[in-house]
Each structure stands twice: as structure tokens, then as C-alpha cells.
VOBA-1610 file (N, C-alpha, C; in pm, whole numbers, padded with zeros to 5 digits, always signed):
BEGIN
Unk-03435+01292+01111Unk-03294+01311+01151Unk-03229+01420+01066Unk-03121+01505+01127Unk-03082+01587+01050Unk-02964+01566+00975Unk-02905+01642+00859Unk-02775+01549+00764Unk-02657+01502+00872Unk-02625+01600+00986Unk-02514+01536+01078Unk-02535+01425+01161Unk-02644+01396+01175Unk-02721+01267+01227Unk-02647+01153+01132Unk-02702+01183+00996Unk-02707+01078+00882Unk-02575+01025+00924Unk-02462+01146+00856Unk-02323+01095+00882Unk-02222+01042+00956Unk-02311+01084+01088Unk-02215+01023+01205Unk-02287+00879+01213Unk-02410+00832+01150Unk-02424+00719+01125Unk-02348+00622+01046Unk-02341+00719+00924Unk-02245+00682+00802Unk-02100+00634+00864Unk-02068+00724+00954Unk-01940+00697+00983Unk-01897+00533+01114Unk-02010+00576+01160Unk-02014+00441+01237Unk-02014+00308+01173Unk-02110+00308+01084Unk-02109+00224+01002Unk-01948+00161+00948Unk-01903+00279+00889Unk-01793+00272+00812Unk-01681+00234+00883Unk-01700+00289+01068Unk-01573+00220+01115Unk-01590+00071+01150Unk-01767-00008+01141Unk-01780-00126+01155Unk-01725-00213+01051Unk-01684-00123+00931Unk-01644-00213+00770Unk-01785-00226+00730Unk-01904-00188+00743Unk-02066-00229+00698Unk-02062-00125+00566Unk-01971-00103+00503Unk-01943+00035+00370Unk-02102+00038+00320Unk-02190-00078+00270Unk-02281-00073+00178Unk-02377+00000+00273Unk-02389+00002+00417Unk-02521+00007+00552Unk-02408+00229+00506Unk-02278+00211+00528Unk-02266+00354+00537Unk-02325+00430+00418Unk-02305+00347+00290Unk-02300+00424+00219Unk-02468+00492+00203Unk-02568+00391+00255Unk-02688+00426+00278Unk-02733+00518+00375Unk-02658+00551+00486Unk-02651+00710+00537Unk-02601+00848+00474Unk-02509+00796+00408Unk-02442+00941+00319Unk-02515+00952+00206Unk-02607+00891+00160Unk-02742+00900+00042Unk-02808+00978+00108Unk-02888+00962+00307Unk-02964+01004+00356Unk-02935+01147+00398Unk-02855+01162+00426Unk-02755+01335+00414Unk-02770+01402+00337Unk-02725+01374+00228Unk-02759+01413+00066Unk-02887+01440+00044Unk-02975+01376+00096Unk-03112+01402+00058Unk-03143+01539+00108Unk-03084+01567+00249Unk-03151+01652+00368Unk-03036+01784+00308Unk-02939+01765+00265Unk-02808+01847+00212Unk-02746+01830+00081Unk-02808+01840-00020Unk-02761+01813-00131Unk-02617+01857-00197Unk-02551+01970-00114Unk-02469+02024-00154Unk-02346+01961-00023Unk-02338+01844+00038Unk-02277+01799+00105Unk-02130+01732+00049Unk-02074+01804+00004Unk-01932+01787-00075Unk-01856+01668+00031Unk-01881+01671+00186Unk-01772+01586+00238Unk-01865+01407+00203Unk-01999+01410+00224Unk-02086+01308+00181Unk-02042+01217+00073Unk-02039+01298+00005Unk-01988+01231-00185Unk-01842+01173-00182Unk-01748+01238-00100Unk-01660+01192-00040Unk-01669+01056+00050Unk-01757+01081+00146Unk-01754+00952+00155Unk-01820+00810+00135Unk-01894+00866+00072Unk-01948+00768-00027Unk-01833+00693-00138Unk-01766+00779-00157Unk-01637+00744-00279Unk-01507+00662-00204Unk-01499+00731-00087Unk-01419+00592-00018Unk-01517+00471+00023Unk-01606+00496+00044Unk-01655+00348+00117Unk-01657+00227-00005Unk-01704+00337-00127Unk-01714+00236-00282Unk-01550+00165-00281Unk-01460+00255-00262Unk-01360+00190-00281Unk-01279+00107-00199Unk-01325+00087-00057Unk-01306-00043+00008Unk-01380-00110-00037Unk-01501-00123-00110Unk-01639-00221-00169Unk-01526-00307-00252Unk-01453-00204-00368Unk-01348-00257-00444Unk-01456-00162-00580Unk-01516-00113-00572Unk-01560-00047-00749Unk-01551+00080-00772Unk-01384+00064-00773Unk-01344+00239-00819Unk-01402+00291-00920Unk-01483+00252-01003Unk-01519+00345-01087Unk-01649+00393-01054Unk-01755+00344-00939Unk-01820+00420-00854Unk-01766+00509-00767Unk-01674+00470-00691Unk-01599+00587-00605Unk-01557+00675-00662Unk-01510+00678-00825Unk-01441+00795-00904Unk-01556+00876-00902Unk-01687+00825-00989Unk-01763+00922-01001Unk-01790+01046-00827Unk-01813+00941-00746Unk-01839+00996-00655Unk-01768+01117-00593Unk-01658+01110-00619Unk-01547+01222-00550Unk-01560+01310-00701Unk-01590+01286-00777Unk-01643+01365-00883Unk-01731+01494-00897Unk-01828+01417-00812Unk-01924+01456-00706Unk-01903+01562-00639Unk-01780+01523-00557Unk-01740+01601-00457Unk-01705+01766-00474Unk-01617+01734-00577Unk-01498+01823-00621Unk-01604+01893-00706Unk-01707+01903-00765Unk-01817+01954-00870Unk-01856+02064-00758Unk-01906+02004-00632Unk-01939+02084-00515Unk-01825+02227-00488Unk-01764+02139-00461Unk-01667+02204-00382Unk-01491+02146-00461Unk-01513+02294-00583Unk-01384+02240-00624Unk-01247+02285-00538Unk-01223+02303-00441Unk-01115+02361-00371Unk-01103+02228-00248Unk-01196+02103-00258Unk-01158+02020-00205Unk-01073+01908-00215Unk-00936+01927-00170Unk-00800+01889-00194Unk-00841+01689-00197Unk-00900+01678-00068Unk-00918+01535-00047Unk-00967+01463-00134Unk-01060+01477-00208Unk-01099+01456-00339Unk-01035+01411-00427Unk-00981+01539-00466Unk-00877+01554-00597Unk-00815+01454-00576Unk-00724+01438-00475Unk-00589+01357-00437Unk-00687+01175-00426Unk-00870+01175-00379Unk-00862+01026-00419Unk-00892+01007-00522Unk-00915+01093-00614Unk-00993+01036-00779Unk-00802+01018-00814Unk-00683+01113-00795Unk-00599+01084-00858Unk-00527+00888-00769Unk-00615+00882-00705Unk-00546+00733-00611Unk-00669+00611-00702Unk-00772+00653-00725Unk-00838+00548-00843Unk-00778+00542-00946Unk-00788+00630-01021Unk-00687+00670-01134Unk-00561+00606-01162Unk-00512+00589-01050Unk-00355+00492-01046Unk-00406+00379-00988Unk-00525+00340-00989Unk-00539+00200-00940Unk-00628+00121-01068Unk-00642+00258-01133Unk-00727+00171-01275Unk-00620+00191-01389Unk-00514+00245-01358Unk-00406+00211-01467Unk-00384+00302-01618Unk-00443+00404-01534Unk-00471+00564-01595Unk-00361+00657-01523Unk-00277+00639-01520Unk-00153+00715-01460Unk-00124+00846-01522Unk-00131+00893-01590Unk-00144+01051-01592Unk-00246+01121-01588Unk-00390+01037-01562Unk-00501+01096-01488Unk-00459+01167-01372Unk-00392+01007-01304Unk-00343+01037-01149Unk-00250+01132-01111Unk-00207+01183-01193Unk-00083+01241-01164Unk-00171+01388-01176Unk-00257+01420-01276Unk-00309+01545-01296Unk-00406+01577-01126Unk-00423+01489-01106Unk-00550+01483-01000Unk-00473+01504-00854Unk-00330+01446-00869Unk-00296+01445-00740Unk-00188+01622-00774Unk-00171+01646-00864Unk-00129+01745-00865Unk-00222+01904-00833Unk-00326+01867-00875Unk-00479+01960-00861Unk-00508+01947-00670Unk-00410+01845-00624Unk-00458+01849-00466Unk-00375+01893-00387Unk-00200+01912-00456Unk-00156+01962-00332Unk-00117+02111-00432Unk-00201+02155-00529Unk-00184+02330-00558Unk-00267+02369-00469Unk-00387+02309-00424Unk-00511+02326-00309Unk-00389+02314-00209Unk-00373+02229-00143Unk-00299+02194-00029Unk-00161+02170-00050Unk-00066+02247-00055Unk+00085+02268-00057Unk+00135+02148+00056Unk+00046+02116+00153Unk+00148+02073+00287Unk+00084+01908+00295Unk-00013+01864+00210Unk-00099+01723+00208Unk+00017+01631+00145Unk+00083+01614+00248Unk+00181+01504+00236Unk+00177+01360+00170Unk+00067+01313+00191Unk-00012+01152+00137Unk-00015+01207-00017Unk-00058+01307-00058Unk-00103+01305-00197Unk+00054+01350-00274Unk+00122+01416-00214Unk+00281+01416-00263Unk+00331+01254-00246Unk+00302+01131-00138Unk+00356+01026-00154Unk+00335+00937-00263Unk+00177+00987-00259Unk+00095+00920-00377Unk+00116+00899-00505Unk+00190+01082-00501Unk+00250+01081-00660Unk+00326+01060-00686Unk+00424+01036-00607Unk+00558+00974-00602Unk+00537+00831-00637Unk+00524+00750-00625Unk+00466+00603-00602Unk+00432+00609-00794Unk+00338+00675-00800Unk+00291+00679-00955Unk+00400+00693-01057Unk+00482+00868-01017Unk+00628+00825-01116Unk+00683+00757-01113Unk+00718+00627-01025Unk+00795+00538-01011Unk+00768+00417-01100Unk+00612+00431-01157Unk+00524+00344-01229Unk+00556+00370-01351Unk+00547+00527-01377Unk+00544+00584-01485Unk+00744+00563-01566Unk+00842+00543-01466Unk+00953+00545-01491Unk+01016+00662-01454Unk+00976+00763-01425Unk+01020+00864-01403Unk+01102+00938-01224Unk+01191+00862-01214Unk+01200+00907-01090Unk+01260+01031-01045Unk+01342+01124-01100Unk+01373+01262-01096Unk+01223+01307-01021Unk+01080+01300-01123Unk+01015+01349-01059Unk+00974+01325-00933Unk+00990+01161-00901Unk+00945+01111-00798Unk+01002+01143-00648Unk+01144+01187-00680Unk+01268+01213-00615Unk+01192+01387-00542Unk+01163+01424-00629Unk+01126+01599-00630Unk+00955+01604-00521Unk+00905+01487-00538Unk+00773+01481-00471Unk+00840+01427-00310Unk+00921+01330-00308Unk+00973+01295-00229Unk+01026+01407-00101Unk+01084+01479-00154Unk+01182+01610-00129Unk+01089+01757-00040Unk+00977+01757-00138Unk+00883+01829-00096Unk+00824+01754+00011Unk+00779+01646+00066Unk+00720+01590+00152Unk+00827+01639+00311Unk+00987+01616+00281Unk+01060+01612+00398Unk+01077+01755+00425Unk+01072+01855+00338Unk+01049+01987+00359Unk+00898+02075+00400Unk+00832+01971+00500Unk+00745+02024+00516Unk+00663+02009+00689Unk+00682+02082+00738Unk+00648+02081+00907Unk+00576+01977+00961Unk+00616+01877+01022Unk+00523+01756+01093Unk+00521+01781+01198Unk+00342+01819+01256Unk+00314+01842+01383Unk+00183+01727+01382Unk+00184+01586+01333Unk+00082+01507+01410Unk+00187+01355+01335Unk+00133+01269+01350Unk+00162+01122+01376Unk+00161+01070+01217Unk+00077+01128+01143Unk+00097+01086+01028Unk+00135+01114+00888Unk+00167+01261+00937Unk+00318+01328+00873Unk+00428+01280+00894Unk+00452+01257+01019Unk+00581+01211+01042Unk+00606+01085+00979Unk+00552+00998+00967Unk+00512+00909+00878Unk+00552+00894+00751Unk+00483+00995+00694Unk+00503+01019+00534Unk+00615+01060+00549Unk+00664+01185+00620Unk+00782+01232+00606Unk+00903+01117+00598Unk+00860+00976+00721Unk+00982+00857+00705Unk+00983+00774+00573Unk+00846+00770+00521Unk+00858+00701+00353Unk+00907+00768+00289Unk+00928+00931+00291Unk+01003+00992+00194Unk+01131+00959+00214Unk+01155+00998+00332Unk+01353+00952+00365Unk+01415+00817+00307Unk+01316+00746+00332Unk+01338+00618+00267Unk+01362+00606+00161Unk+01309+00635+00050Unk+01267+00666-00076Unk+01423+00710-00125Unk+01401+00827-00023Unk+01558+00898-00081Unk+01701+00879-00041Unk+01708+00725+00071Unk+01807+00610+00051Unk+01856+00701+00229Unk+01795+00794+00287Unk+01838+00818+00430Unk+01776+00790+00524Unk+01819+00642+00554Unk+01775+00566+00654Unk+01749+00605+00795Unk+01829+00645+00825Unk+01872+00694+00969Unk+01746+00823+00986Unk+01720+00894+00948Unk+01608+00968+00907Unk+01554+00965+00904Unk+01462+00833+00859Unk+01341+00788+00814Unk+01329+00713+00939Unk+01387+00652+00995Unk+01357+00613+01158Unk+01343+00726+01245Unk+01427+00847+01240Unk+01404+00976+01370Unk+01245+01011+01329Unk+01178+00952+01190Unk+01052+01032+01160Unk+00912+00920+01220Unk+00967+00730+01206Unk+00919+00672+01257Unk+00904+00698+01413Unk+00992+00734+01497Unk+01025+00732+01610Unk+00952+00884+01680Unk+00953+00952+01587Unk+00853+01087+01639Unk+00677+01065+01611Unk+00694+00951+01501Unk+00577+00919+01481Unk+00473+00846+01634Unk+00528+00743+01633Unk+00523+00676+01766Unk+00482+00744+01875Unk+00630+00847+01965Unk+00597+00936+01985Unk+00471+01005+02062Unk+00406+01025+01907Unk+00287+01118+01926Unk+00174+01015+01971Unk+00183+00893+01867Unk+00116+00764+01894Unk+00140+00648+01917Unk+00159+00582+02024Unk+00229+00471+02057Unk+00137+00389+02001Unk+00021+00373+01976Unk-00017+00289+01904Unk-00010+00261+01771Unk+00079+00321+01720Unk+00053+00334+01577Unk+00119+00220+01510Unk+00033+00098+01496Unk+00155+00012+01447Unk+00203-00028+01337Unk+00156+00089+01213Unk+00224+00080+01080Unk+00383+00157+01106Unk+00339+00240+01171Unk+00486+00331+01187Unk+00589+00240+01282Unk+00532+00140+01347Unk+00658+00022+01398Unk+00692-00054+01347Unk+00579-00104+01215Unk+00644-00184+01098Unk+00715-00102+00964Unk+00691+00028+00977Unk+00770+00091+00898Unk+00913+00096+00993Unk+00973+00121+01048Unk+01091+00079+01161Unk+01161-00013+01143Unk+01046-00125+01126Unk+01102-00278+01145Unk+01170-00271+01002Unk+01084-00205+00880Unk+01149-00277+00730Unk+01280-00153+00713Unk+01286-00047+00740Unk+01420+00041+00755Unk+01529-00007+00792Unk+01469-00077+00955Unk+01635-00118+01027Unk+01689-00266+00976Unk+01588-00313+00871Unk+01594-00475+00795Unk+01674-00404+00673Unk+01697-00269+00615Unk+01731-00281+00481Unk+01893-00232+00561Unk+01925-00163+00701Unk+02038-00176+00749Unk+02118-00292+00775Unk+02062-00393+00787Unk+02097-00514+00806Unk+02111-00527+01029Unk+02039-00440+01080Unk+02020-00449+01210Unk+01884-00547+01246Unk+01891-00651+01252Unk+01793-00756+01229Unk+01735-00789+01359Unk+01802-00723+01458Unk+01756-00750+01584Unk+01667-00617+01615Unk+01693-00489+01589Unk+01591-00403+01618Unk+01474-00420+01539Unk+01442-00479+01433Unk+01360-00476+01306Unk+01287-00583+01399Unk+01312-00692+01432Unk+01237-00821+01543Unk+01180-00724+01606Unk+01255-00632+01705Unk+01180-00594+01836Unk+01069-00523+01726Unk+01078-00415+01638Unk+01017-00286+01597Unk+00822-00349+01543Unk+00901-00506+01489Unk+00804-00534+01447Unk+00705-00668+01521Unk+00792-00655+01638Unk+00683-00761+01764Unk+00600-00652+01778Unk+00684-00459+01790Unk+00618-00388+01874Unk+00425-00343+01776Unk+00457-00379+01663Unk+00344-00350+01576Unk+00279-00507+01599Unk+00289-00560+01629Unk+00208-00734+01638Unk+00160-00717+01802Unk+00242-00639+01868Unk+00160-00608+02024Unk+00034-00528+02030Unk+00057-00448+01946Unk-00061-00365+01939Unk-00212-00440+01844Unk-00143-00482+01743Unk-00213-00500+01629Unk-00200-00636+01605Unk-00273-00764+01699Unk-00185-00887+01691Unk-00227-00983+01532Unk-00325-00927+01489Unk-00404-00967+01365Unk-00343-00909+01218Unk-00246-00815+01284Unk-00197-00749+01122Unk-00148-00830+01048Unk-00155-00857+00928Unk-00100-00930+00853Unk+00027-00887+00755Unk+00026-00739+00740Unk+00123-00662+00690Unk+00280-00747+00813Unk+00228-00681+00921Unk+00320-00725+00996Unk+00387-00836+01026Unk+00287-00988+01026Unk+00342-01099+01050Unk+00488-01115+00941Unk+00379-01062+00797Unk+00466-01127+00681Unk+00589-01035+00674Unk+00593-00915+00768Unk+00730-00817+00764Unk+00822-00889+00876Unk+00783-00996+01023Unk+00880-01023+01078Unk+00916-01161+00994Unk+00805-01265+00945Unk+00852-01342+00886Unk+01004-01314+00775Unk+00975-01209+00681Unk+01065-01184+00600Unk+01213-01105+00619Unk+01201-01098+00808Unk+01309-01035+00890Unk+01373-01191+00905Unk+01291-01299+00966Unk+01380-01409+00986Unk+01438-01477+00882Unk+01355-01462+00747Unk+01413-01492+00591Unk+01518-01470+00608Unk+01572-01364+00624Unk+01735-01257+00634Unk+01849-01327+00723Unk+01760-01366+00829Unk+01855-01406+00962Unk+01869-01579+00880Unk+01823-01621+00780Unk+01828-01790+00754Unk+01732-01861+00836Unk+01625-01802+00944Unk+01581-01864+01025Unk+01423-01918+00935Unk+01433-01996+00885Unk+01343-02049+00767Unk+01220-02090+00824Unk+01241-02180+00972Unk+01123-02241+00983Unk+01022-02110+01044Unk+01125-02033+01141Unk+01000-01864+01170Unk+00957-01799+01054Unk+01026-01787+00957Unk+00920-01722+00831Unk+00845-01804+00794Unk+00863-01940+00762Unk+00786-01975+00730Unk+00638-01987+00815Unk+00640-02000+00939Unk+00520-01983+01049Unk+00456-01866+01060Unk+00556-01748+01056Unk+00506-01592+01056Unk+00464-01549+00904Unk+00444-01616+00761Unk+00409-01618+00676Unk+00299-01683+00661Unk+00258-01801+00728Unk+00148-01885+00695Unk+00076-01808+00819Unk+00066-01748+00914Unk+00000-01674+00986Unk-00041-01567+00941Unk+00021-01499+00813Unk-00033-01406+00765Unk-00100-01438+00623Unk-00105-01506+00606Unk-00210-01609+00478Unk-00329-01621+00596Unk-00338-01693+00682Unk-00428-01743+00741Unk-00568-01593+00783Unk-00485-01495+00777Unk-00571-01380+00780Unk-00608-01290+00643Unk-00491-01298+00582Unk-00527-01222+00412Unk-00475-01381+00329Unk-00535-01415+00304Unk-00504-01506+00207Unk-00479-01538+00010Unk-00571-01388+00043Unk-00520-01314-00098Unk-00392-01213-00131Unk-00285-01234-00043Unk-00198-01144-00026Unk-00118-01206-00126Unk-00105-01134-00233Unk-00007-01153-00347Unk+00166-01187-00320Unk+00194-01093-00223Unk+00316-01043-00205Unk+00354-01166-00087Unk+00256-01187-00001Unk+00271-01302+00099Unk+00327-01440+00065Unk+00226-01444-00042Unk+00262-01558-00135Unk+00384-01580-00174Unk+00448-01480-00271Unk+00518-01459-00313Unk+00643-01472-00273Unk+00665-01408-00129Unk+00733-01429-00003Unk+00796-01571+00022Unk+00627-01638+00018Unk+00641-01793+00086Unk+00699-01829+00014Unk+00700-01828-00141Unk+00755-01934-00222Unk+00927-01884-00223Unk+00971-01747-00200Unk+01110-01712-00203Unk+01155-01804-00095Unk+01102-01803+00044Unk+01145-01895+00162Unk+01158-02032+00108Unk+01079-02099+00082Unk+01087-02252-00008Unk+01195-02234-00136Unk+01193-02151-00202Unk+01360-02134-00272Unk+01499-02155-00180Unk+01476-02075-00064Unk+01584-02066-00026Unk+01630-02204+00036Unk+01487-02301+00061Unk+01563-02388+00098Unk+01547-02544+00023Unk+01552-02510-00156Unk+01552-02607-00197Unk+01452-02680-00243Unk+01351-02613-00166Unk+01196-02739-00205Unk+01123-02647-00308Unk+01182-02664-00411Unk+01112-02602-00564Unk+00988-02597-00650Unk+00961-02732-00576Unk+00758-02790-00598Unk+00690-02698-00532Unk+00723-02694-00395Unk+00636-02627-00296Unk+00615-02411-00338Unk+00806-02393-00395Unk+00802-02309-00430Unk+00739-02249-00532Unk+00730-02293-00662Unk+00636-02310-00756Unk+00503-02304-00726Unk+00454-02395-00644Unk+00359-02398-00634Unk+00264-02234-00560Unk+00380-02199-00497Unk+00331-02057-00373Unk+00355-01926-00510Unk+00421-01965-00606Unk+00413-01844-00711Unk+00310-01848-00802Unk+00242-01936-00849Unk+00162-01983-00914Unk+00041-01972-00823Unk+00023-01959-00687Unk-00125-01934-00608Unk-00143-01750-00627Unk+00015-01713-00615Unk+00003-01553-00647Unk-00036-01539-00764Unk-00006-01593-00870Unk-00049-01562-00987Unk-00181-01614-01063Unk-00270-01690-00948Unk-00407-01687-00976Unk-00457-01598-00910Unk-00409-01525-00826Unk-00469-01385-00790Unk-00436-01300-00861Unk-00328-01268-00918Unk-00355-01132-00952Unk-00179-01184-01111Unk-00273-01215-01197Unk-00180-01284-01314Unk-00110-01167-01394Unk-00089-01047-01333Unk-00041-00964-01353Unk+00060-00940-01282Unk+00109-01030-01169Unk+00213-00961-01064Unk+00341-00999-01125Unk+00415-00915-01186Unk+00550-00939-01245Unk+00623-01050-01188Unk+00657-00976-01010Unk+00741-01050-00981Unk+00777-01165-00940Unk+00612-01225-00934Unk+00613-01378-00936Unk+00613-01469-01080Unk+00589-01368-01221Unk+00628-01435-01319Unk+00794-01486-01280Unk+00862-01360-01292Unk+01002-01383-01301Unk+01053-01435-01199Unk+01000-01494-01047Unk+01085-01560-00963Unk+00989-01689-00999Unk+00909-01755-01038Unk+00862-01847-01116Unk+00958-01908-01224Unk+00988-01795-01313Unk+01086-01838-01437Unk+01269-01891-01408Unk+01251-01787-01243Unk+01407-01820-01248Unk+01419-01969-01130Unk+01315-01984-01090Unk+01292-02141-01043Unk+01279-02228-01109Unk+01201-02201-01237Unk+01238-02348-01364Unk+01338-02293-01370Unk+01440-02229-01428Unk+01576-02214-01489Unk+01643-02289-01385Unk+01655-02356-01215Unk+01690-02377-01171Unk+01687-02547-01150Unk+01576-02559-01228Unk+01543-02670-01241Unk+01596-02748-01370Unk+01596-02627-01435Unk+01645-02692-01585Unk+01535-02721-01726Unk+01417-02644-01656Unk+01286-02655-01755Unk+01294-02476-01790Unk+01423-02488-01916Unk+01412-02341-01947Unk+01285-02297-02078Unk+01228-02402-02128Unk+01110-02351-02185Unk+01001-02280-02071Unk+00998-02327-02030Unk+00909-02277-01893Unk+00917-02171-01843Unk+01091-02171-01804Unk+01123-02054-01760Unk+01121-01908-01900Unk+01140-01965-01979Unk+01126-01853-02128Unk+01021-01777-02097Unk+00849-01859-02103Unk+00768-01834-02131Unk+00689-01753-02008Unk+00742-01738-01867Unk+00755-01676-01779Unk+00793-01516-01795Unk+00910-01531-01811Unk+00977-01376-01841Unk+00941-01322-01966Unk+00880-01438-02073Unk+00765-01361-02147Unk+00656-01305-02105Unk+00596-01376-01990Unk+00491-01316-01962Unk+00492-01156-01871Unk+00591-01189-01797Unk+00669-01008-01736Unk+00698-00952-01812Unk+00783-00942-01969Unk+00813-00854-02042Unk+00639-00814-02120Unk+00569-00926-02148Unk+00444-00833-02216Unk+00382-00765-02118Unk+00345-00783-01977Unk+00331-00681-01870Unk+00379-00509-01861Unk+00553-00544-01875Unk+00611-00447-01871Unk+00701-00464-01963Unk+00679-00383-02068Unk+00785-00414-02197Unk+00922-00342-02126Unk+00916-00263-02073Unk+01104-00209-02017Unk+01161-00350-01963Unk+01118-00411-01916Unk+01196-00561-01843Unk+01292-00597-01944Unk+01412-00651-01868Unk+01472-00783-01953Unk+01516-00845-01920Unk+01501-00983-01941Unk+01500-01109-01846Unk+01647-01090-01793Unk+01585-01140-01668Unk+01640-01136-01535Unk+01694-01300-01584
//
């Protein structure tokens, strides 16, 4: 077989989710093409749906060694980089991708996202800025272009960019749940329902989505639909930190503090780093009246993130 053989294997593979079966075609490429810069590439994403960025780093390592003028690269070693908690790696890496590519919108969002980590939002504001100043002629510019608007508090904007998004792709149903959470921070609660049935029509398994209309009916007081459109989206990601997290705010809101507790504390055996279920944890004992508890909570968010102060 010849290396384009390999890869369009590779790639099949990869759209089955079989990453380990792809990544064993983009080895077989490599063999036949050693100098296959997009290969190493994708070998470095497939590692990193596997979950072992620090195989995928090397790999786009790889890449960029080949072919250092390859922007895509750059911009994912700087997206490991901010996922291993090396943030001015990331920032160097995603900056090395759009001097290559001035107009690679994702890797300007990317870095934006990072200063926001880093504390720095002037810069983040400036990455932001550059993204909306920049020509969207396909579906997922327009896109980026609506997270930037967002970002930069112009709502109305950031929907004309969802809405061109669409548009181009009616299927696109992140860009209808991006819609749905815009016209939710307007307080238009009825287009945000439709925006985000219209991403559950397409995509009836998303789980991003369930837990975005659930947290639309949160808003409206309608407790028992979040709570159903939340446990529907557990039932598919069940490791969803933020889901969790969600659930237990809904059980705050209505009083049942065990149950709530209990849904912050499942987030925080996943991932005992997530701030914001320390501190809505802490401010649920405080509500209870077990303020040792709650102390030792917002201790645990401030050693996370020493800028905090209890909330």
C-alpha cells in the first residue's frame, strides 16, 4: 500500500474513535514516507484523544522538526502545553502558530483562554480582537469569530456570527448551543430553549447540550427539567465535572443540601482540582452551619489558586 493508502486508513479509523487501530496506520505511512509532517500530526491528535499528551507533544514535535512552518502543530503542542499546566509554553507555541498563520482563528481563541488562566486579560482581550478582525468565509470561523464577541461582552454579535455560522452549516450543532448560552446570558430564555432543542435535533446524544438546556430551565426555576436534562447528560458523560457541578447548584436551589453535597463531592472525585465545586461545596456547609467544613473547602480553592478569596 502506498503512504496515502496508510492515511486515509488512519483517518477512517480515527473517524471510528479506534485512535490506537489509527495510530497504527500513520506508523505505516511513516514507514513508506518518513518525512510525512501531516502523519506525526496525526498521530499527536489521536494520542491526545487516547488522553497521553505527553505522547502527542512529542509527536507534533515531530511534526514541526519536519516541517517547521507547520502552523497546526505549533498551535497543538501550545493546546498540550495548557493542558499540562505549562502555560507559557502554551502561549509561546500558540504564538509561533498564528506568526505562521495570521488568520488561524482557533489558535488566537486558544490563547486567549490561556491569558485568562494566566490572569492577564488585556492580553486576552487583544487575541480576542484579532480573531473579530479577521474575514470569515467557512462555518468555523464564524464560530470563533462568535466566542470572541462574547468574550468581549457583544452579544448581539456573537449571535449574527452564530447565525452565519449555521448558515453555512445547518448542522452544526455546537454553533446552536453556542446561541442557546448567548441568548441565556440576555436573559431571552425562550430563544436559548428553541437554539438549544435546535442542537439536540441534530445531535440528540450531545451531552454539552442536554446540560446547556437543562441549565436554561435552572434560570426559568423550572427545576424538575434541569434536573432530567442534567441526569440525561450524566447518563452519556458521566465524568462531566461541570455537569455535576450543575446538578448539585439545581439541588441548592431547591433546598435539598445532602443531595447537593453529595453531586459536588462526585465532581470532586473526578477531578479534585475543580475550584468551583470546592467553593460551592464550602458555601453549602456555610449554609448549613458546618463552617469548619466550609473553611477547609475554600482552603482547598485558595491552595489551588492562591489569587482566590473566600467567597
Amino acid at each position: 500500500m502506498s503512504e496515502p493508502d496508510y492515511n486515509a486508513r488512519g483517518n477512517e479509523y480515527w473517524e471510528q474513535g479506534e485512535y490506537q487501530k489509527a495510530i497504527t496506520e500513520y506508523r505505516k505511512a511513516l514507514k513508506v514516507e518518513p518525512k510525512d509532517y501531516s502523519a506525526w500530526s496525526n498521530i499527536g491528535i489521536a494520542y491526545y484523544m487516547l488522553g497521553e499528551l505527553k505522547t502527542a507533544l512529542k509527536s507534533f514535535k515531530k511534526a514541526v522538526d519536519i516541517n517547521p512552518r507547520f502552523a497546526k502543530a505549533w498551535q497543538m503542542m501550545g493546546l498540550m502545553y495548557g493542558k499540562l499546566g505549562k502555560f507559557k509554553e502554551a502561549i509561546k507555541n500558540h504564538q509561533k502558530a498564528v506568526e505562521i498563520a495570521p488568520d488561524y482563528t482557533y489558535a488566537w481563541v486558544v490563547m486567549a483562554d490561556v491569558y485568562i488562566i494566566l490572569e492577564e486579560p488585556d492580553k486576552a482581550m487583544n487575541c480576542y480582537k484579532k480573531v473579530v478582525n479577521i474575514q470569515a468565509t467557512d462555518a468555523l470561523t464564524w464560530t470563533h469569530r462568535g466566542t470572541a464577541y462574547n468574550q468581549l461582552g457583544k452579544f448581539k454579535k456573537a449571535i449574527d456570527c452564530y447565525k452565519a455560522a449555521v448558515e453555512l452549516d445547518p448542522e452544526y450543532a455546537s454553533a446552536w448551543l453556542n446561541t442557546a448560552i448567548i441568548y441565556s446570558k440576555m436573559g431571552d430564555f425562550n430563544s436559548a430553549l428553541n437554539a438549544a432543542q435546535k442542537a439536540l435535533d441534530i445531535s440528540p446524544e450531545y451531552a454539552e447540550a442536554l446540560t446547556g438546556k437543562g441549565l436554561i430551565y435552572k434560570e426559568l426555576g423550572e427545576h424538575k427539567n434541569a434536573l432530567d436534562y442534567l441526569y440525561r447528560a450524566l447518563k452519556i458523560d458521566p465524568e462531566d465535572v461541570d455537569t455535576w457541578n450543575n446538578l448539585g447548584a439545581v439541588y441548592n436551589d431547591l433546598s435539598e443540601f445532602k443531595k447537593a453535597i453529595g453531586c459536588y463531592k462526585k465532581a470532586l472525585e473526578i477531578d479534585s482540582e475543580y475550584i468551583d465545586a470546592w467553593i460551592d461545596l464550602g458555601q453549602t456547609y456555610d449554609k448549613l452551619g458546618y463552617t469548619e467544613k466550609a473553611d477547609e473547602c475554600y482552603k482547598k480553592a485558595i491552595k489551588i489558586n492562591p489569587n482566590l478569596v473566600k467567597k
